[in-house]
ROBA-245619 format. One line per field, with one value per residue (C-alpha): residue number from 1; y, z, x. Coordinates in Angstrom, 2 decimals. Example, Ala and Ser with C-alpha at 12.3 -4.5 7.8 and 13.67 -1.06 7.14 Angstrom:
2
k c(1 | 2) .
yy c(-4.50 | -1.06) .
zz c(7.80 | 7.14) .
xx c(12.30 | 13.67) .
***
This chain:
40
k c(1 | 2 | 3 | 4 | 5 | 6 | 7 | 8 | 9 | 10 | 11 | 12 | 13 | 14 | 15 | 16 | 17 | 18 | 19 | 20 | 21 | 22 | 23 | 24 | 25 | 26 | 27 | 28 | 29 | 30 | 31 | 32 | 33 | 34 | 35 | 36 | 37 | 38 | 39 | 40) .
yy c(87.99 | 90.18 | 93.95 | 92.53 | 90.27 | 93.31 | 94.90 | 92.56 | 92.31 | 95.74 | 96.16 | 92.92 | 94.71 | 98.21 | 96.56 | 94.19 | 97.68 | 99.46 | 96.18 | 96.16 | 99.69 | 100.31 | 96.43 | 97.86 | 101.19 | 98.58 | 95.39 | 95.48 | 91.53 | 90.30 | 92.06 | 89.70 | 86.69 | 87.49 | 87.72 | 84.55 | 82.94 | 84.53 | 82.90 | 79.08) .
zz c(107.13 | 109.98 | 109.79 | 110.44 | 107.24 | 105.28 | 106.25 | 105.43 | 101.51 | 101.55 | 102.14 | 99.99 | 97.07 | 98.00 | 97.60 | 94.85 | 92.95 | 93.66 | 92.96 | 89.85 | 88.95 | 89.66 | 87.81 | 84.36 | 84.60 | 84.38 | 82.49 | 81.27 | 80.31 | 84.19 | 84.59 | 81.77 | 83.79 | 87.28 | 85.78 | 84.03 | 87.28 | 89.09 | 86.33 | 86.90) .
xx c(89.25 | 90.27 | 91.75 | 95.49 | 95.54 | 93.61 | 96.76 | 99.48 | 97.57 | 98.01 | 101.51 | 102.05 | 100.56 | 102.21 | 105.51 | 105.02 | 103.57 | 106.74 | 108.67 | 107.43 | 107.71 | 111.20 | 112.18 | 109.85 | 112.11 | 115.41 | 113.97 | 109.97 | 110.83 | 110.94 | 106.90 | 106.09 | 107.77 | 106.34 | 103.22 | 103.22 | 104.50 | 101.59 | 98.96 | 101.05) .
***
């Protein structure tokens, strides 16, 4: 694993995080369903 896809994980997660922060503030239900989808 080189430093440029360390980097693109990171921003993946940064924005998934904020993602699902601001969706949970609107609708907690859809952090339930992406994390089932995540687990299929």
């Amino acid at each position: 694993m080189n430093s440029e896809d360390l980097g693109n994980l990171l921003l993946v997660n940064t924005v998934r995080e904020k993602a699902l922060k601001t969706k949970a503030i609107y609708h907690p239900n859809l952090i339930n369903n992406l994390s089932k989808e995540a687990y299929d």
